[in-house]
C-alpha positions in Angstrom: 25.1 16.7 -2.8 22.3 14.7 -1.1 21.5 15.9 2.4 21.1 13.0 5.7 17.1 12.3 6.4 17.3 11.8 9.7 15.3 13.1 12.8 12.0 14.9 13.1 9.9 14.8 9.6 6.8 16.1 8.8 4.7 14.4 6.7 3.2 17.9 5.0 -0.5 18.1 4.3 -1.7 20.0 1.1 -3.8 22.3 1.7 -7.0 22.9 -0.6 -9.3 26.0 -1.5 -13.2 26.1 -1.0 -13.7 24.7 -4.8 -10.9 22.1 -4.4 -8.0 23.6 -6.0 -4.7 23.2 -4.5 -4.5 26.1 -1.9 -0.4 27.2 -2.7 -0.3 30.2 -1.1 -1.5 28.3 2.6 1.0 25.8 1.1 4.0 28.3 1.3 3.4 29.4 4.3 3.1 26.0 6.1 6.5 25.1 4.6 7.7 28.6 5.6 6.5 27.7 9.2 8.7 24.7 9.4 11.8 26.6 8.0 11.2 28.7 10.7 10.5 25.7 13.5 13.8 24.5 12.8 11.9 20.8 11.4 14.6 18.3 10.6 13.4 17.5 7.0 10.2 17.3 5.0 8.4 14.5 3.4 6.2 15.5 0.7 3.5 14.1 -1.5 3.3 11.4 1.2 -0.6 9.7 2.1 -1.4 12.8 4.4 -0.4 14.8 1.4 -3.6 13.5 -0.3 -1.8 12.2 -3.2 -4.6 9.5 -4.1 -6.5 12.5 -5.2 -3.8 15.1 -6.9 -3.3 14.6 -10.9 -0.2 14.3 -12.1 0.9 18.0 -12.8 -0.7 19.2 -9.3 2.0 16.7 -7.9 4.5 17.8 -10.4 3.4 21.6 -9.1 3.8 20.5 -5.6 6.9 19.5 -5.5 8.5 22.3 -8.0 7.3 24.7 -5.9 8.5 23.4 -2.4 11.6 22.5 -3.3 12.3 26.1 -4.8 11.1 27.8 -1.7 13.5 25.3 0.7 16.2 26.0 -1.5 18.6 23.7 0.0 17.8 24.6 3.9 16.3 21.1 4.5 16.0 17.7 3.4 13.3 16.5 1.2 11.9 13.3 0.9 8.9 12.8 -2.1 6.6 9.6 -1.9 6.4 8.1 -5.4 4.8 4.8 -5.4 2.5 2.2 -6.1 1.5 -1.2 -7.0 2.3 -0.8 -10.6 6.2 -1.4 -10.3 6.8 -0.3 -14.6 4.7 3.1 -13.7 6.9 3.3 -10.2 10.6 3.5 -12.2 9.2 5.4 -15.3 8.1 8.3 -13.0 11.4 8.2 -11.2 13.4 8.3 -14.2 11.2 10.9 -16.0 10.9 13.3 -13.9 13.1 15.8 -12.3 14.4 14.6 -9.4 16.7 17.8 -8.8 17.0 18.8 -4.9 15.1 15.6 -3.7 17.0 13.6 -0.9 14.7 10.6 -0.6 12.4 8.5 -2.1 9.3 7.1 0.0 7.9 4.3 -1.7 4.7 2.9 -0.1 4.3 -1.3 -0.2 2.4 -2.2 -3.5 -1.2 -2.1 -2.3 -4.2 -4.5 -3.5 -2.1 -6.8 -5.1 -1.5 -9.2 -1.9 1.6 -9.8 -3.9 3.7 -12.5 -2.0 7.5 -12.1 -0.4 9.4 -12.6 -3.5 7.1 -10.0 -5.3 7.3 -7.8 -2.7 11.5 -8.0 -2.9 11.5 -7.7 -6.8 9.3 -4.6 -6.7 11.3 -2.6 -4.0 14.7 -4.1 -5.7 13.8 -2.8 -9.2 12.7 0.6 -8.3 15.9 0.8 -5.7 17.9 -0.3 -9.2 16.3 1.9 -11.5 17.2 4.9 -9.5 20.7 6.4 -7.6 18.4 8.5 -4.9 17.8 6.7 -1.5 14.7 4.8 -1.1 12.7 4.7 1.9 10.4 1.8 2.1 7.2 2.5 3.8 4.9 -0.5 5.4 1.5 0.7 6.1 -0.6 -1.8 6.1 -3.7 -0.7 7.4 -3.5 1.5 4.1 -2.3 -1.6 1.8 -3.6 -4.3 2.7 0.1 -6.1 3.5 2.5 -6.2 6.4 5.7 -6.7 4.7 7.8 -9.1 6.8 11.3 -9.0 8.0 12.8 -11.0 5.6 12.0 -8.8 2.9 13.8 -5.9 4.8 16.5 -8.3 5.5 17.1 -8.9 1.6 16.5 -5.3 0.6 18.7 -3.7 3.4 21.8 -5.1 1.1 21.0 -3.0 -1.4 23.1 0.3 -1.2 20.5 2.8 -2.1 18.0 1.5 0.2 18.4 3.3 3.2 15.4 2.2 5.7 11.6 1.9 6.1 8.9 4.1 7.8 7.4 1.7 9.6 3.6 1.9 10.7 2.1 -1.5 10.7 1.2 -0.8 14.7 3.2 -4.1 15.9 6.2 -2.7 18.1 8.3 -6.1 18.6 8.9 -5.6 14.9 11.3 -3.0 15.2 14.0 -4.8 17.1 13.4 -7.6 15.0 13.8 -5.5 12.1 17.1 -4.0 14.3 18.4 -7.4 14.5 18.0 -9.0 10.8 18.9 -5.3 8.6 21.6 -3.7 11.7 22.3 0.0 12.2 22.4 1.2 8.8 19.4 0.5 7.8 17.2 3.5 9.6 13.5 3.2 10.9 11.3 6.1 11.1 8.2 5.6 13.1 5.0 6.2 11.1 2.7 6.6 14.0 2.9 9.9 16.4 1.7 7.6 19.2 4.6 5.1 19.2 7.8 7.3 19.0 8.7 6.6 22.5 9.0 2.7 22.7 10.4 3.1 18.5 13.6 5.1 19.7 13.5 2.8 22.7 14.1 0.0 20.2 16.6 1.6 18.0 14.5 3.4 16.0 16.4 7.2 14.6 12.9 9.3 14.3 9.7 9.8 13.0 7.4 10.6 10.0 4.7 13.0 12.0 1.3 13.9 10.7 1.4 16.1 13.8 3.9 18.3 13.5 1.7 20.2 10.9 0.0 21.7 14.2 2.6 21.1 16.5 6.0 21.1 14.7 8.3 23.1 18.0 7.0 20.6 21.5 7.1 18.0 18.8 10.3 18.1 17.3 11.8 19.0 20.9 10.1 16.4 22.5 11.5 13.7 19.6 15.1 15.8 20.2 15.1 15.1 23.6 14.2 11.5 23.4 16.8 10.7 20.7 19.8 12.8 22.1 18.9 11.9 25.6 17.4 8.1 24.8 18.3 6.6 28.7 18.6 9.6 30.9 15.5 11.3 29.7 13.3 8.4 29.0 10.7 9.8 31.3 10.5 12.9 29.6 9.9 11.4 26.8 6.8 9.0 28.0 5.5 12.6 29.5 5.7 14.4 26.1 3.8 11.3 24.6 1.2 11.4 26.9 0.8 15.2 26.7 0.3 14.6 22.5 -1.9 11.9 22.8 -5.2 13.4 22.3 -3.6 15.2 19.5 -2.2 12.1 17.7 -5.8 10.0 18.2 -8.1 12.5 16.2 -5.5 14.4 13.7 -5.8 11.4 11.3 -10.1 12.2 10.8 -9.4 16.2 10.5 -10.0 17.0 7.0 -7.0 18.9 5.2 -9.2 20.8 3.1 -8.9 24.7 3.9 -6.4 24.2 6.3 -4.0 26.9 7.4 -0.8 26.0 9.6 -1.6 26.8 13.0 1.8 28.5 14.7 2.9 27.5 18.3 4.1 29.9 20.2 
């Protein structure tokens, strides 16, 4: 049985050795550090796991080896995506999908495809597949903002269950609120903007900084979910506080990295 994605998620890194191997042991013990932080779920093989440079079995490695050490204890989500929507569904229906919650699947990038291309490709991996898929618009990364009425038309399908959303523009959530409704979930994609996100009817967040901060952060995005009028300026405090954090974690190379715990 398929466990909820909701909440605080961390967007894990993959760490890397000296010579440019996958570093697994400083990989274990990052995802052993969230275990012990209590993070909501993970999202693996995601952009800030560096996946435009891992081959095909280092991914395949990756994810084997995380999902054996979680065990069950959290969700998982794993990006598999794309502008090729043929090599999308064959690696969804090839490999083993065992202990995987979630699919991210990042907007076909370089193509510039238009709305109706956009729909077919999400719709065909979404049908090719009976795992959630979590649509992710970054399009600073891609190249294309893909609009609300693609969301609109996707959010009908069953297995689509919402979109990480990082194109920067905040009125687009509650106009994304307003055309897909409450079931269809938004996770913010930028550390920086989880306050007005939740504010808007957004459910959590994607975090490339909870690899160094996972406990203030995930308590922070607790408080502001749980507590969403009362606490609002708590929350604005907490974003403030992370701000330097969340401005220069994106140029920090991943390479020998080793998680960094908070006491």
């Amino acid at each position: 049985m398929r466990k909820t994605l909701k909440g605080m998620g961390v967007a894990i890194v993959t760490p890397f050795t000296n010579d440019g191997e996958v570093d697994y042991a400083a990989l274990e013990n990052l995802v052993q550090m969230h275990l012990d932080c209590g993070t909501d779920f993970l999202c693996v093989l995601g952009t800030t796991g560096e996946t435009p440079t891992l081959t095909t079995d280092e991914k395949r490695e990756i994810r084997k080896r995380i999902i054996k050490q979680v065990d069950g204890r959290m969700p998982i989500m794993v990006g598999i995506g794309g502008n090729c929507t043929r090599a999308v569904v064959e690696e969804l229906q090839n490999e083993d999908l065992t202990g995987v919650d979630g699919i991210l699947s990042v907007a076909p990038y370089y193509n510039k495809g238009n709305t109706e291309s956009l729909y077919r490709h999400f719709a065909t991996i979404a049908n090719a597949v009976n795992i959630p898929i979590i649509l992710y618009n970054v399009p600073s990364r891609t190249g294309i903002d893909v609009p609300i009425s693609v969301y609109q038309r996707l959010s009908r399908i069953p297995n689509i269950a919402g979109v990480k959303e990082a194109s920067n523009d905040i009125t687009k959530i509650a106009k994304i609120r307003n055309a897909c409704g409450e079931q269809f979930t938004i996770w913010s994609g930028n550390d920086d903007q989880i306050v007005p996100l939740l504010s808007l009817g957004g459910k959590g967040v994607i975090s490339v900084l909870s690899n160094i901060l996972p406990k203030p952060h995930q308590r922070d995005e607790h408080t502001r979910t749980h507590h969403r009028h009362n606490q609002s300026r708590h929350g604005f405090d907490g974003e403030v506080l992370f701000s330097p954090f969340s401005s220069k974690i994106s140029i920090v190379s991943s390479g020998g990295f080793r998680p960094i715990p908070w006491e």
